[in-house]
MDTraj code that builds the backbone (N, CA, C; nanometers):
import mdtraj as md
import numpy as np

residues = "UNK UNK UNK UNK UNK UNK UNK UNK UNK UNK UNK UNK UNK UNK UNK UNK UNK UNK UNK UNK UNK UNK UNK UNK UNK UNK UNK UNK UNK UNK UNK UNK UNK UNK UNK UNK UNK UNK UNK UNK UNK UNK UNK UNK UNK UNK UNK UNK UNK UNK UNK UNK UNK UNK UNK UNK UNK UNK UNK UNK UNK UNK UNK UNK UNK UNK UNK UNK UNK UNK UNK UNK UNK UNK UNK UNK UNK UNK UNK UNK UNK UNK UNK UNK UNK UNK UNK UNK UNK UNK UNK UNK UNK UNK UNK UNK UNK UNK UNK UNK UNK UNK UNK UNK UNK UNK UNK UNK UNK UNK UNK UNK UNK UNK UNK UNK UNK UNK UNK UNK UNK UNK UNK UNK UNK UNK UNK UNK UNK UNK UNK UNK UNK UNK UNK UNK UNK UNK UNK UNK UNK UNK UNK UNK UNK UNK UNK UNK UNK UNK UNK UNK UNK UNK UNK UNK UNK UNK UNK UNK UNK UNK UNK UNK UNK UNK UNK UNK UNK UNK UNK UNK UNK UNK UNK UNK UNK UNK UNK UNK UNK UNK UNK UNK UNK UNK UNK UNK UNK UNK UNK UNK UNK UNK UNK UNK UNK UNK UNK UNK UNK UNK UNK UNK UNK UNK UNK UNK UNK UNK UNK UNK UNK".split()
xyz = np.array([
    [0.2866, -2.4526, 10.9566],
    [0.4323, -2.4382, 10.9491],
    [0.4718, -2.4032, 10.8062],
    [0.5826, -2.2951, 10.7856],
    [0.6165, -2.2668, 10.7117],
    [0.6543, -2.3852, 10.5811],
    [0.7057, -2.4560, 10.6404],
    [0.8176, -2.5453, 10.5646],
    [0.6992, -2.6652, 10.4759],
    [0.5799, -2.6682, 10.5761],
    [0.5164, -2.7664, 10.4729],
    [0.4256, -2.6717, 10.4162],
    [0.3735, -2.5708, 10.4366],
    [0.3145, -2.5335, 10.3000],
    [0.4134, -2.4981, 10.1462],
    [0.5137, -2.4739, 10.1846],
    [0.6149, -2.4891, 10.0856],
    [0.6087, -2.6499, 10.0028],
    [0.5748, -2.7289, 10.0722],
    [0.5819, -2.8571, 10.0607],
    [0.4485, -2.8770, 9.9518],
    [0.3616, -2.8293, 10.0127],
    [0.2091, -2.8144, 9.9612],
    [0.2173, -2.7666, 9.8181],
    [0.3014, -2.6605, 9.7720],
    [0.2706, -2.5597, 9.6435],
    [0.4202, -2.6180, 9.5584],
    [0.5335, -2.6458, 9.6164],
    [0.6301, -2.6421, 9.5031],
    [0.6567, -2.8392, 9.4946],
    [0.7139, -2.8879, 9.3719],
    [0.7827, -3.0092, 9.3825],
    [0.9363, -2.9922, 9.4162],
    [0.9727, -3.0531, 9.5165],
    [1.0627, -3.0567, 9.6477],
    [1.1560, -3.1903, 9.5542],
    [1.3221, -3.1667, 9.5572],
    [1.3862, -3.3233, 9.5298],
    [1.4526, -3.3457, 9.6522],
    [1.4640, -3.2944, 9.7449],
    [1.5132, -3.2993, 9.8696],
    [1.4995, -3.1987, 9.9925],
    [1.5110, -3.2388, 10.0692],
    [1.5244, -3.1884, 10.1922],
    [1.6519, -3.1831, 10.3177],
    [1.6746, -3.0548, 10.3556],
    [1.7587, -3.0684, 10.4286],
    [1.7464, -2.9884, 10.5399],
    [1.7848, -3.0435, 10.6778],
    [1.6767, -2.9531, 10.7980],
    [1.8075, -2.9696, 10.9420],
    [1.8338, -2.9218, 11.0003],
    [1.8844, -2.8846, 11.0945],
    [1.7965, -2.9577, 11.2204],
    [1.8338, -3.0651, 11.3028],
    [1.7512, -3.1595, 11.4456],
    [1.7010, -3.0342, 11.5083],
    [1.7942, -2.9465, 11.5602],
    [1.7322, -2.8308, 11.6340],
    [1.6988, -2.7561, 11.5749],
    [1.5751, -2.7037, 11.5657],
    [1.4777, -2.5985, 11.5031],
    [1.3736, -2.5813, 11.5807],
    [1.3208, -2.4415, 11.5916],
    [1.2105, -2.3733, 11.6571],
    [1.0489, -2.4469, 11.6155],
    [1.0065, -2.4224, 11.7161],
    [0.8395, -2.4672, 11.6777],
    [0.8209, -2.6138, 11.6487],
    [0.8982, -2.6552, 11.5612],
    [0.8960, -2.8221, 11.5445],
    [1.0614, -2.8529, 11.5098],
    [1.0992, -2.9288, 11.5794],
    [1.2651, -3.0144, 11.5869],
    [1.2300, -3.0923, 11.4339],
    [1.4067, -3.0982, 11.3937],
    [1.3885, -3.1636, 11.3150],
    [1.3535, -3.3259, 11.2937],
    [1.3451, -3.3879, 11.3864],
    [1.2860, -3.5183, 11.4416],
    [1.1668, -3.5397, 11.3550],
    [1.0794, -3.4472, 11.4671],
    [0.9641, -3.4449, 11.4404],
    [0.9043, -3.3798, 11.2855],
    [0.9850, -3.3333, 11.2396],
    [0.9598, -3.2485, 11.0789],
    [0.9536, -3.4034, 10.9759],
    [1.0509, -3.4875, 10.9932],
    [1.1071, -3.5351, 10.9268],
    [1.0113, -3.6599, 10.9428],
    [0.9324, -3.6998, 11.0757],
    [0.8751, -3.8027, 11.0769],
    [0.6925, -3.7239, 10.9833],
    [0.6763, -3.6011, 11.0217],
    [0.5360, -3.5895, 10.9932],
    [0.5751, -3.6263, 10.8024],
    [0.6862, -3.5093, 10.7615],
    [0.6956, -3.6169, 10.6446],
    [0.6563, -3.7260, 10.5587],
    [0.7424, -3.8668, 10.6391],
    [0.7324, -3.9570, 10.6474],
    [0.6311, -4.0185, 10.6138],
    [0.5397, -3.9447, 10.7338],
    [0.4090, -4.0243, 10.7381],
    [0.3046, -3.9776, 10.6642],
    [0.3303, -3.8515, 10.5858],
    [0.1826, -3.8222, 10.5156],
    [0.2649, -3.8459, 10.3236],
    [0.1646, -3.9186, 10.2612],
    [0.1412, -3.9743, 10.1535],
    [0.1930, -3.8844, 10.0822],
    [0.1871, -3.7645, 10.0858],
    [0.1914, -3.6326, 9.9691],
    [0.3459, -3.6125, 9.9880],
    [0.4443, -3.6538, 10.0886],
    [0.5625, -3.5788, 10.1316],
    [0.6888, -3.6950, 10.0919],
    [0.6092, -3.8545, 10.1494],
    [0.7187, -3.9363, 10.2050],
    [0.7917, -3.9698, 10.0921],
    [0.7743, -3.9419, 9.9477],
    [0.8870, -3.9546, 9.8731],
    [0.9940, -3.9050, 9.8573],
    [0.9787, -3.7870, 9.9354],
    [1.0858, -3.6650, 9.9118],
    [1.2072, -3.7110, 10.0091],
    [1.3199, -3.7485, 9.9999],
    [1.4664, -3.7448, 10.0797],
    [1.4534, -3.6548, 10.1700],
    [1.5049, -3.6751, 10.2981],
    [1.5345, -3.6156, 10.4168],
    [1.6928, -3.6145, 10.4548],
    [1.7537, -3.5158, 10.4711],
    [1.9348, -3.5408, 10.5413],
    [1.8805, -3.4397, 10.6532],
    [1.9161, -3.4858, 10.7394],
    [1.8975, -3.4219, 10.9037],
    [2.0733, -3.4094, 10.9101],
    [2.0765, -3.2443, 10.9897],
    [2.1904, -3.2025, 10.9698],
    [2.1728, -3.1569, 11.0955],
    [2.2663, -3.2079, 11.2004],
    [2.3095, -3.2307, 11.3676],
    [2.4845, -3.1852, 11.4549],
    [2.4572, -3.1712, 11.5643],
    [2.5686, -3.1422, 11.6245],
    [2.5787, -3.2458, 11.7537],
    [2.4833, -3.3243, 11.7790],
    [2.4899, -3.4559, 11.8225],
    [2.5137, -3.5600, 11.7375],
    [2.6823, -3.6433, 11.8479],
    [2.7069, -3.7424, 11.8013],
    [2.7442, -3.8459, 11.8392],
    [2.6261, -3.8959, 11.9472],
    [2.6539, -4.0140, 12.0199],
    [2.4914, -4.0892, 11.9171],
    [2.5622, -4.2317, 11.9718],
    [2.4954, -4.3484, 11.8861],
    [2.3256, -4.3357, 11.9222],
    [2.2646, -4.2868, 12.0114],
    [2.1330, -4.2931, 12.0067],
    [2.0600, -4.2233, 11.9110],
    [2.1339, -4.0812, 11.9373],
    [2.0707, -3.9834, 11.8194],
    [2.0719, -4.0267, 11.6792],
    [2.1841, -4.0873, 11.6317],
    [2.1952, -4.1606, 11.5286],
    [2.0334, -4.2595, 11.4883],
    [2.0256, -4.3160, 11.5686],
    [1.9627, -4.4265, 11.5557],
    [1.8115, -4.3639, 11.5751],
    [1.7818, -4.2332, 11.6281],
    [1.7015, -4.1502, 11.6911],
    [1.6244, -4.0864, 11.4652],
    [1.7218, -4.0774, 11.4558],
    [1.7277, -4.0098, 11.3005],
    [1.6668, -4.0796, 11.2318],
    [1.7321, -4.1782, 11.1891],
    [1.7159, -4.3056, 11.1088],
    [1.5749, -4.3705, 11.1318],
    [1.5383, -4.4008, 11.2846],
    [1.3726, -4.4507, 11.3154],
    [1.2136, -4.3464, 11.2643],
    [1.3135, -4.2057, 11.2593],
    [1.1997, -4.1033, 11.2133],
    [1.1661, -4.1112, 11.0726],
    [1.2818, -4.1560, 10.9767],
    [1.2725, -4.1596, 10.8254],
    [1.4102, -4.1071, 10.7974],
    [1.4571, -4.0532, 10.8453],
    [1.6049, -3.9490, 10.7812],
    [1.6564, -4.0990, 10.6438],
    [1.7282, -3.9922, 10.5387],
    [1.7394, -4.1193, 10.4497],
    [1.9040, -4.0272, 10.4670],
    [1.9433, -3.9501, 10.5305],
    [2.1555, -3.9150, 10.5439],
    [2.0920, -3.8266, 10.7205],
    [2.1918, -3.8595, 10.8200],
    [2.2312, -3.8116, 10.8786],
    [2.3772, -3.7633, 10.8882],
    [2.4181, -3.6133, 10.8775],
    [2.4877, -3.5600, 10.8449],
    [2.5743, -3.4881, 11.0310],
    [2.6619, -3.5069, 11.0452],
    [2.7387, -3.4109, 11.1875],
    [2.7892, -3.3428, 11.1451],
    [2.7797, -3.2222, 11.2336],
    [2.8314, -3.1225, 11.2089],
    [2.9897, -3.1111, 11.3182],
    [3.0617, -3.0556, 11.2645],
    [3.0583, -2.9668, 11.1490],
    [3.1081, -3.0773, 10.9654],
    [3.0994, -2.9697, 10.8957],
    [3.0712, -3.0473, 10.8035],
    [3.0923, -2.9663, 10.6655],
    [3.1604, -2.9866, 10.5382],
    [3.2009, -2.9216, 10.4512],
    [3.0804, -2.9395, 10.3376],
    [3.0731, -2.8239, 10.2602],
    [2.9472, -2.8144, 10.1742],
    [2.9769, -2.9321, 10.0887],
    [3.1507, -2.9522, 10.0298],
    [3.1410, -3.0148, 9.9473],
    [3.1097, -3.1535, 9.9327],
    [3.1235, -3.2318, 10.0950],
    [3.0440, -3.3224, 10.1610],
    [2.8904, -3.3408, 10.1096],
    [2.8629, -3.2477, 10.1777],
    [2.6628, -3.2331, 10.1715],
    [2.6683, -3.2908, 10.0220],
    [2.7227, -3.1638, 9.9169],
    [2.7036, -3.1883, 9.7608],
    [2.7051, -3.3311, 9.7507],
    [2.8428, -3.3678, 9.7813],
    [2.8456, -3.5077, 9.7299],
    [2.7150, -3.6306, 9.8444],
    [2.7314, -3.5966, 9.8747],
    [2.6056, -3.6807, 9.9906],
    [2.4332, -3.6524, 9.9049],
    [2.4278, -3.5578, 9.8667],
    [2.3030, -3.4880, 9.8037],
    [2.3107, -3.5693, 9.6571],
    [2.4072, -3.5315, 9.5639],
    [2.4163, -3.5905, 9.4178],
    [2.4420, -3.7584, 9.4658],
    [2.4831, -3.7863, 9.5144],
    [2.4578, -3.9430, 9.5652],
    [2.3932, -4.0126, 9.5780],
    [2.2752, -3.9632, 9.6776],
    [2.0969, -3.9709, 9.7311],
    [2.0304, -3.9932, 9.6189],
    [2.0386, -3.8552, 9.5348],
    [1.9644, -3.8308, 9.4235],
    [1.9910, -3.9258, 9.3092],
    [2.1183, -3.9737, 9.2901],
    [2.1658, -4.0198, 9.1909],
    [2.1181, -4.1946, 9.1708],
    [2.1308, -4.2639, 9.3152],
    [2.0683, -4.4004, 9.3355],
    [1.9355, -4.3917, 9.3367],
    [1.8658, -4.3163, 9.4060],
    [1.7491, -4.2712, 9.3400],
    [1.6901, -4.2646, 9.1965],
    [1.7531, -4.2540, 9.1311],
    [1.7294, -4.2262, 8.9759],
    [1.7865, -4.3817, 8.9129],
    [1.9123, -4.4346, 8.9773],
    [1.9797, -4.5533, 8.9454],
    [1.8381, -4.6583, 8.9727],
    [1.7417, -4.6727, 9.0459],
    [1.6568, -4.7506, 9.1343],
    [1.5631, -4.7313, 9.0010],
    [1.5286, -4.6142, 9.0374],
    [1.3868, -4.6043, 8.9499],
    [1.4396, -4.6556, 8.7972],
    [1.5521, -4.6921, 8.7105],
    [1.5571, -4.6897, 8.5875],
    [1.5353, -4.8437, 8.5693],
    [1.6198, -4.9690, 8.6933],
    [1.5927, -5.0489, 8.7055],
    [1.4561, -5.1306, 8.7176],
    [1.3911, -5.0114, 8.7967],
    [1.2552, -5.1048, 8.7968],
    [1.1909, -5.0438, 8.6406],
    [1.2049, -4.9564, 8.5820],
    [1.1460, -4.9389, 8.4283],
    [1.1961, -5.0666, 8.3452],
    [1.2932, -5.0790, 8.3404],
    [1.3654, -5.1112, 8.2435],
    [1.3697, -5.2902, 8.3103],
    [1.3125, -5.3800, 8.3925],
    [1.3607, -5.4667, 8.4437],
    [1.1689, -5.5608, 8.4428],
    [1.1464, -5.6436, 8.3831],
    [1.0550, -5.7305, 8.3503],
    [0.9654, -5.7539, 8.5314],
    [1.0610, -5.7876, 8.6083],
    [1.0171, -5.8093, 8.7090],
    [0.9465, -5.6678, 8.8026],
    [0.8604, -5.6839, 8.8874],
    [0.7609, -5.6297, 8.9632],
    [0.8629, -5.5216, 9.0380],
    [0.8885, -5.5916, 9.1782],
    [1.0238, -5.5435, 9.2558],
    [0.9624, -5.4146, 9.2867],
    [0.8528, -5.3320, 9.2969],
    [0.8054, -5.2151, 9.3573],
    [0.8786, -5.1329, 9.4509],
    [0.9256, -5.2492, 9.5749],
    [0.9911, -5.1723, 9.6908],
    [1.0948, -5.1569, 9.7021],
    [1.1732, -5.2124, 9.5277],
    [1.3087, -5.0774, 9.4941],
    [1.3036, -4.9235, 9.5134],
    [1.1714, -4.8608, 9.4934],
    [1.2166, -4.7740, 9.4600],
    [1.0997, -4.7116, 9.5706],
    [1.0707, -4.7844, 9.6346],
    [1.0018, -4.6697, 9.7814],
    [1.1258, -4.6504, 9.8807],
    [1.0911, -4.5540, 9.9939],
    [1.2254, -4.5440, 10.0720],
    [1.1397, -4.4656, 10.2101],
    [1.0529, -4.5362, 10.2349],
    [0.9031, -4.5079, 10.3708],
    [0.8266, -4.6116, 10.3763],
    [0.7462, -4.6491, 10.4568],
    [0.6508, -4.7204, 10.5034],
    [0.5519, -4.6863, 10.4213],
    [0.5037, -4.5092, 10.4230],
    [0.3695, -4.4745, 10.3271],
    [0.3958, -4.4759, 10.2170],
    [0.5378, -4.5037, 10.1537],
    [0.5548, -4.5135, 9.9809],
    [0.5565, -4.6735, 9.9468],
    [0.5542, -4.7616, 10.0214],
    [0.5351, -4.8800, 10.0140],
    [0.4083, -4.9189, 10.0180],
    [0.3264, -4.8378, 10.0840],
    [0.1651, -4.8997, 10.1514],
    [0.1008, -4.8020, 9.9931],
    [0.1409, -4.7209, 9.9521],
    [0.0962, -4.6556, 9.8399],
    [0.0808, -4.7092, 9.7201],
    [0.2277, -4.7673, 9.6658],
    [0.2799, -4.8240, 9.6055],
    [0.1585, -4.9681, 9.5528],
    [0.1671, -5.0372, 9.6798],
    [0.1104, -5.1714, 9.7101],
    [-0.0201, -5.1386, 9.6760],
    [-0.1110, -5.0329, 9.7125],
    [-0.2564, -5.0169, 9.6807],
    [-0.2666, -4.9591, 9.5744],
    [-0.1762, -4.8904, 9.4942],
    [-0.1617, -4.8650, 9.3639],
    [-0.2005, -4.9582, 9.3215],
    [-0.0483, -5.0451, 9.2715],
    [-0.0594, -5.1604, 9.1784],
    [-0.1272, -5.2760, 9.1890],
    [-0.1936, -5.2874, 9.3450],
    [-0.3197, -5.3512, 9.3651],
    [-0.4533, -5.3136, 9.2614],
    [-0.5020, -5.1691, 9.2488],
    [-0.6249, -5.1357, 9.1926],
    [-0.5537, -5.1566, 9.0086],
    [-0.4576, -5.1493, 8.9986],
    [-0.4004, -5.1827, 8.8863],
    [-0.4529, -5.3487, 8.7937],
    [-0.3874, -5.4218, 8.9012],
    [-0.4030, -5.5352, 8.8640],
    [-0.5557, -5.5648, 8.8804],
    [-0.6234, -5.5158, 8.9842],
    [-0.7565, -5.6007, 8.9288],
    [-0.8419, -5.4933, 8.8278],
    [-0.7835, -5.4118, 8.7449],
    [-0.9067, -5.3698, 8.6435],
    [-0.7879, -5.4348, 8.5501],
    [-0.7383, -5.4763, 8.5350],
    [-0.5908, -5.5162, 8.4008],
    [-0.6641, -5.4861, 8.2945],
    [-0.8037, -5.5918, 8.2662],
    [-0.8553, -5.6032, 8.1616],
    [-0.9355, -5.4617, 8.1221],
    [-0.9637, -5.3334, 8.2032],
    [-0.9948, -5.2487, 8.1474],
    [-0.9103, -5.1508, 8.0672],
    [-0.9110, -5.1689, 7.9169],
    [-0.8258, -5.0478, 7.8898],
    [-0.8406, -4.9007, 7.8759],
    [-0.9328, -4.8936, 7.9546],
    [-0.9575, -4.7204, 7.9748],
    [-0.8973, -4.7044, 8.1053],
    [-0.8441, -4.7820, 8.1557],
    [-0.7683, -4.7546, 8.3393],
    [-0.6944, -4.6421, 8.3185],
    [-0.7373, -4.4957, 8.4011],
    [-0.6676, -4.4120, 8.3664],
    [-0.6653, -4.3222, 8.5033],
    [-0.5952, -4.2059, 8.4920],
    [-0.4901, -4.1728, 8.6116],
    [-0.6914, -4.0786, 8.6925],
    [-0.7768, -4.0619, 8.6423],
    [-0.9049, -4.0350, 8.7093],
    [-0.9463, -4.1578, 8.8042],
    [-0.9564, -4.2562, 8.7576],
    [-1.0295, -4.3581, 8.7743],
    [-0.9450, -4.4380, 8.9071],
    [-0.8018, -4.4013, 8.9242],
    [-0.7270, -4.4222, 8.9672],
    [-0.7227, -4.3236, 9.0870],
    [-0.7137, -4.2168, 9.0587],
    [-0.7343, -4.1027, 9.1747],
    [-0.8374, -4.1061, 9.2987],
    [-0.9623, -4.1688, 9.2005],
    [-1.0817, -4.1679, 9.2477],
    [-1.0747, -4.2943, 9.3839],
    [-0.9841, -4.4335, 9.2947],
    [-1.0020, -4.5455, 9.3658],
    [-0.8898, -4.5350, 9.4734],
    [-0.8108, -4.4660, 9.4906],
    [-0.6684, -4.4332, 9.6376],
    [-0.7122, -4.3487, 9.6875],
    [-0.8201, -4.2419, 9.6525],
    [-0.9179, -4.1185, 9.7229],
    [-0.7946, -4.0425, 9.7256],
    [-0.7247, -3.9995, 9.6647],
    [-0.6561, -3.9084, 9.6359],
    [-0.6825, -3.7939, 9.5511],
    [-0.6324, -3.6821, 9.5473],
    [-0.6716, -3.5431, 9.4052],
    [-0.6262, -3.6029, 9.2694],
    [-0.6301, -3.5921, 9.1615],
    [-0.5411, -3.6012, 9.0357],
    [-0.4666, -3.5727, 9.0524],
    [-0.4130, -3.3775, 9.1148],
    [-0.3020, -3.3532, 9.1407],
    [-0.1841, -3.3882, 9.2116],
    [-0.2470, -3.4705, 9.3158],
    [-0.1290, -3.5384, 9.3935],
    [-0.0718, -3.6719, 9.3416],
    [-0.1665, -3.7277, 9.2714],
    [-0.1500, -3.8967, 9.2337],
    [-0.0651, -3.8585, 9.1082],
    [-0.0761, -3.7240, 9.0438],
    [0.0145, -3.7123, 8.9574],
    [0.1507, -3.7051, 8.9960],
    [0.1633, -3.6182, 9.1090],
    [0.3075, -3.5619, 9.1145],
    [0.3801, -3.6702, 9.1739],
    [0.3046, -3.7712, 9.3062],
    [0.3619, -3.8762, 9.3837],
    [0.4442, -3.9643, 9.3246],
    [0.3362, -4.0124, 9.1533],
    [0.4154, -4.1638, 9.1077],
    [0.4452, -4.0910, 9.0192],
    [0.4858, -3.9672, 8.9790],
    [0.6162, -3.9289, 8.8928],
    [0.7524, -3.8867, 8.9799],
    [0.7030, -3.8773, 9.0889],
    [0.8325, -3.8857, 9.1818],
    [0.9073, -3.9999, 9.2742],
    [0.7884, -4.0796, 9.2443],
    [0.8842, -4.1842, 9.2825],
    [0.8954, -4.3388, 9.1897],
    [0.8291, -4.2780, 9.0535],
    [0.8768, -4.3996, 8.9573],
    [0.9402, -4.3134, 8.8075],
    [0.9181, -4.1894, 8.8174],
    [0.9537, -4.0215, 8.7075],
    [0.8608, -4.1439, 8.5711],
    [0.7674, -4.2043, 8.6078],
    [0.6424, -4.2276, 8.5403],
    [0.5537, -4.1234, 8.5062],
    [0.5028, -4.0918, 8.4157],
    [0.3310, -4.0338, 8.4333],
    [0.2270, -4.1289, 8.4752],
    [0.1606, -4.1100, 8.5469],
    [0.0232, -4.2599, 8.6005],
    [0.0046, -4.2927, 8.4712],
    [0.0054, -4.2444, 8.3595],
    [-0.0507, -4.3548, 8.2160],
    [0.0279, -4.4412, 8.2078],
    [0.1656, -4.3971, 8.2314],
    [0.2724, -4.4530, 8.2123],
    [0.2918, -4.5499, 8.2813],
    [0.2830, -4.5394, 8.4200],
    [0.3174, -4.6633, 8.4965],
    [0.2421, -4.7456, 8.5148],
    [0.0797, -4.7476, 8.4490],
    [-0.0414, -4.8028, 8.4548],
    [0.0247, -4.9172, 8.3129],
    [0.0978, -4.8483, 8.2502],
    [0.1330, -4.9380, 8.0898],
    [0.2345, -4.9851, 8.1544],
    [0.3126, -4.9687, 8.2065],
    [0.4214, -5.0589, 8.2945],
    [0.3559, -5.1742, 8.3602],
    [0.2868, -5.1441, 8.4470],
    [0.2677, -5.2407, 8.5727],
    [0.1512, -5.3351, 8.4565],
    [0.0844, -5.3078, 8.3257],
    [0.0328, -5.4120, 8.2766],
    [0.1594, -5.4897, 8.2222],
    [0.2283, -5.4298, 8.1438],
    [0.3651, -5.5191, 8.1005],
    [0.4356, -5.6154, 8.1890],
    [0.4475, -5.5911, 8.2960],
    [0.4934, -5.6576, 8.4342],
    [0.4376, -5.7920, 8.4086],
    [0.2834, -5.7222, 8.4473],
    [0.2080, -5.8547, 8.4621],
    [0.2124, -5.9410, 8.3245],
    [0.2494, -5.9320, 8.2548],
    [0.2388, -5.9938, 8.0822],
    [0.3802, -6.0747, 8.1069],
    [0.4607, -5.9975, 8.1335],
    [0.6296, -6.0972, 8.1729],
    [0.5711, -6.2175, 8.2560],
    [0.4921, -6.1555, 8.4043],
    [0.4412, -6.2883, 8.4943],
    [0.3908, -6.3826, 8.4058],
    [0.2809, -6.3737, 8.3327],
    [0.2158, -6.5008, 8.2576],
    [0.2576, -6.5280, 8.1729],
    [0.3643, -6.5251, 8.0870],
    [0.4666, -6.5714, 8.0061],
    [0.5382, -6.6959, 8.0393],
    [0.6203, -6.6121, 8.2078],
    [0.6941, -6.7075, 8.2091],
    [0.6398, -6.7962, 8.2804],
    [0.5114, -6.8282, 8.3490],
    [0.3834, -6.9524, 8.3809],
    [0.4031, -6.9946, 8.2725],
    [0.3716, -6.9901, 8.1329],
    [0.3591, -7.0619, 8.0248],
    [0.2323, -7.1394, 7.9832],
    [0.1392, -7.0490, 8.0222],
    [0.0317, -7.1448, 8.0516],
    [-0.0768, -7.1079, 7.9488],
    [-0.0154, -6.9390, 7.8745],
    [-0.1533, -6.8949, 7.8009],
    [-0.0623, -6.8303, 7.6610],
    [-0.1228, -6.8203, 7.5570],
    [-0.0885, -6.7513, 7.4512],
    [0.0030, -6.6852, 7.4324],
    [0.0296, -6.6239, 7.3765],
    [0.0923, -6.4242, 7.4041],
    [-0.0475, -6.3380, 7.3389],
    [-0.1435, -6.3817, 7.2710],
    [-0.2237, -6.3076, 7.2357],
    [-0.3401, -6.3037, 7.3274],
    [-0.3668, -6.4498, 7.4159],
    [-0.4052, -6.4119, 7.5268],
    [-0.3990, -6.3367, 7.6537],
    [-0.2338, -6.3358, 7.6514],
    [-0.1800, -6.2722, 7.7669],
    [-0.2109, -6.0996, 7.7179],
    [-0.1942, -6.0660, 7.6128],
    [-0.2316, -5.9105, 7.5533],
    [-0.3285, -5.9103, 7.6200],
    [-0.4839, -5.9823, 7.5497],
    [-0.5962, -5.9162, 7.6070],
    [-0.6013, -5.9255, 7.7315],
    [-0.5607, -5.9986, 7.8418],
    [-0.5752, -6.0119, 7.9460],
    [-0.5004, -5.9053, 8.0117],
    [-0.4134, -5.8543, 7.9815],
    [-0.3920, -5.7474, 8.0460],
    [-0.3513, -5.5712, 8.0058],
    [-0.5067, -5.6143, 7.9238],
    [-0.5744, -5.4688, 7.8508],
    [-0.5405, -5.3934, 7.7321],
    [-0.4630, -5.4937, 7.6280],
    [-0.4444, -5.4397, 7.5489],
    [-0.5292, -5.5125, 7.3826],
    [-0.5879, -5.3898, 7.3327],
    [-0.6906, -5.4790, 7.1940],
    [-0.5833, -5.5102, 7.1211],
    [-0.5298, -5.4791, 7.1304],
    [-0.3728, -5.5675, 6.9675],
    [-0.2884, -5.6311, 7.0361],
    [-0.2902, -5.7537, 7.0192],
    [-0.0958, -5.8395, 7.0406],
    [-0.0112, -5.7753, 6.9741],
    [-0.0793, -5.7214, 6.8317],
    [0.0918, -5.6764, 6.7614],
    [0.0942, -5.5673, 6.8684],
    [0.0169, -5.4799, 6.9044],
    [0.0978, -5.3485, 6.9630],
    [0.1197, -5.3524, 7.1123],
    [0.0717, -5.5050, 7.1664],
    [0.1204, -5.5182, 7.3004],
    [0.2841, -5.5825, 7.2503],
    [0.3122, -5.7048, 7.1565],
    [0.4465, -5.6871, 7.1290],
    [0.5259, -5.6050, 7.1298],
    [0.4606, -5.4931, 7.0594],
    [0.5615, -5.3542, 7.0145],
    [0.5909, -5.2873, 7.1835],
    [0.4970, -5.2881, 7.2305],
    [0.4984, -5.1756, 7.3699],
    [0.6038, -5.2851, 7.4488],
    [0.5953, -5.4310, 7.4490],
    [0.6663, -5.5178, 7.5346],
    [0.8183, -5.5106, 7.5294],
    [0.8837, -5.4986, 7.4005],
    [0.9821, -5.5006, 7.3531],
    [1.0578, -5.3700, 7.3439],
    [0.9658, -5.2312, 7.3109],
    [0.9954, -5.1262, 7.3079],
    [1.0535, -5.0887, 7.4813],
    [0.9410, -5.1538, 7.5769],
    [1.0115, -5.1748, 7.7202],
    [1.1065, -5.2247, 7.8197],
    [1.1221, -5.3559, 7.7677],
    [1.2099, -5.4494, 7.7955],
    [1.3415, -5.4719, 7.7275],
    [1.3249, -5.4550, 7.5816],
    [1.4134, -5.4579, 7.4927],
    [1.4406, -5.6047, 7.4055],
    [1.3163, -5.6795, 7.4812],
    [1.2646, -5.8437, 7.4209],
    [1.1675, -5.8864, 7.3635],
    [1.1411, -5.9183, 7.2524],
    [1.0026, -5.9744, 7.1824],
    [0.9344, -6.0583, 7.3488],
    [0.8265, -6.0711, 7.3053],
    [0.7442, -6.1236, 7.4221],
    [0.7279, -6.3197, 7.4015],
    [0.7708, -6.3549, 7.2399],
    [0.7581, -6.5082, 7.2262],
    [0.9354, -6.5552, 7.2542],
    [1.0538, -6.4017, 7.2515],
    [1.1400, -6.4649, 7.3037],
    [1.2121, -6.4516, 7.4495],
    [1.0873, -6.4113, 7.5007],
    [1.1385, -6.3529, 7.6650],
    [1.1646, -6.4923, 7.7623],
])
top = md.Topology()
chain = top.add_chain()
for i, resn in enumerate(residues, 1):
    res = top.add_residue(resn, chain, resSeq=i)
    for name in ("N", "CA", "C"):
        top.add_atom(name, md.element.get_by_symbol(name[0]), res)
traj = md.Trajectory(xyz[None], top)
């Protein structure tokens, strides 16, 4: 199908598809989506001329993240589109910028959650390696580089180094506020050779020294 090899070669910030369409309905477009790893970050608005409550609910069970009736004014869509996009971006800044874990702010699928989760799973148990890097990472989700790149910059606008230095910081907030170990312990433990420059990276993130968090 046309529409996903498009999917395949360009980075996509949305999608917008018409229920009735040739060869594959938009139903069904919107669930294969959904369900494959490489796609389900991308927003879906299913745009319809049915408008009784099943279809509704018909939308919504496939993945649709706006069901739209027609008829319907562009300047609608716009604002429905910069909206989507905009909490989207509101989500992802929160979980940067916010000490706590909270991952499934910023998924919006089943496979960006199950992704997500086995991500920051292989994350946490190498913590202590500080060579954990976006290969080693690719290798362990059996994913390409190329995709593991584009996925968690689209749905955290991380680079994998980046969110690999996040999700250790995370974990450094967790054992803090246990209270149970150092702060220079808590550094090495979750992969960094300097406290001073795990301070610096902690604070530079959070916007809090790590002995006054």
């Amino acid at each position: 199908m046309e529409a996903i090899s498009i999917l395949d070669k360009e980075n996509i910030d949305i999608v917008i598809c018409d229920i009735m369409m040739p060869v594959m309905d938009g139903l069904e477009f919107c669930r294969t989506m959904k369900e494959n790893i490489k796609y389900s970050h991308i927003p879906v608005i299913l745009l319809t001329a049915r408008t009784n409550l099943e279809s509704k609910i018909e939308g919504i069970n496939c993945g649709a993240d706006e069901y739209i009736e027609k008829p319907y004014s562009t300047e609608y869509l716009l604002a429905r589109i910069e909206n989507l996009l905009e909490n989207r971006r509101k989500m992802q800044e929160i979980f940067r910028n916010s000490p706590e874990l909270a991952y499934q702010n910023i998924t919006h699928s089943k496979a960006d959650e199950d992704f997500l989760q086995k991500l920051i799973a292989i994350i946490h148990d190498n913590l202590d390696e500080p060579d954990l890097n976006i290969d080693m990472l690719a290798a362990e989700i059996a994913v390409s580089r190329s995709t593991l790149y584009r996925k968690v910059k689209n749905v955290s606008e991380l680079s994998p180094n980046d969110f690999i230095m996040l999700i250790r910081l995370k974990k450094a907030a967790e054992l803090i506020k246990e209270k149970q170990y150092q702060i220079s312990e808590i550094a090495y433990m979750v992969g960094f050779s300097s406290p001073n420059y795990f301070s610096k990276c902690f604070y530079k993130q959070f916007g809090v020294s790590p002995k006054d968090f």
